[in-house]
C-alpha positions, 0 to 999 in steps of 0.5 A: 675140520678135525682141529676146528672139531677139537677146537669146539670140544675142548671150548665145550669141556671147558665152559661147561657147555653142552655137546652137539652131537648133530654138528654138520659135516663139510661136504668135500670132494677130491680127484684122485686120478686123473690128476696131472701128468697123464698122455690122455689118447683120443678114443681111450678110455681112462678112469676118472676116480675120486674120494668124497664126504658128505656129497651123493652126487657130482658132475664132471667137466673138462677144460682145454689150455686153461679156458674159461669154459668148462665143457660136460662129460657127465652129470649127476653121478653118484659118489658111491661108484667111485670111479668114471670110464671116460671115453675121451672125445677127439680133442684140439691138442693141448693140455687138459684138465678134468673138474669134478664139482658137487651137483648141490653145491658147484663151491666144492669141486676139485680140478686135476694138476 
């Protein structure tokens, strides 16, 4: 997004063209842990945290062994939090991937490694 900015600046100075103050910032989220590698226990808690721009609230989902189904921890959480205790459930065993995913907009997600 920074280059692009740029890119559009350096094109307005040029052309002589007129800076938009209002250009519309990209929404976008990231899981920051858990985020790969992690020996989830079941009944323990873990913290799910995350960074964001532009979104105000977010669901969370987990997967096990790469399914299809996206199975709900908790929707509509706000992004000023910053951080999820998730109790995790009793579990199949398996590897398990956490998905955070924008409650406006399910294009912008993150999912762990």
């Amino acid at each position: 997004m920074l280059i692009s900015s740029i890119k559009y600046l350096i094109f307005m100075v040029m052309f002589g063209g007129a800076i938009n103050h209002n250009i519309a910032q990209v929404a976008s989220i990231k899981l920051i842990s858990p985020n790969g590698g992690e020996q989830l226990k079941i009944g323990q808690r873990y913290g799910i945290s995350w960074i964001s721009n532009n979104i105000k609230h977010f669901d969370i989902y987990y997967n096990i062994n790469g399914d299809q189904e996206w199975i709900e921890i908790k929707k509509n959480i706000s992004t000023d939090l910053g951080i999820y205790s998730w109790k995790v459930p009793q579990l199949p065993l398996g590897k398990i991937k956490i998905k955070i995913e924008s409650s406006a907009d399910s294009l912008v997600y993150d999912i762990s490694d």
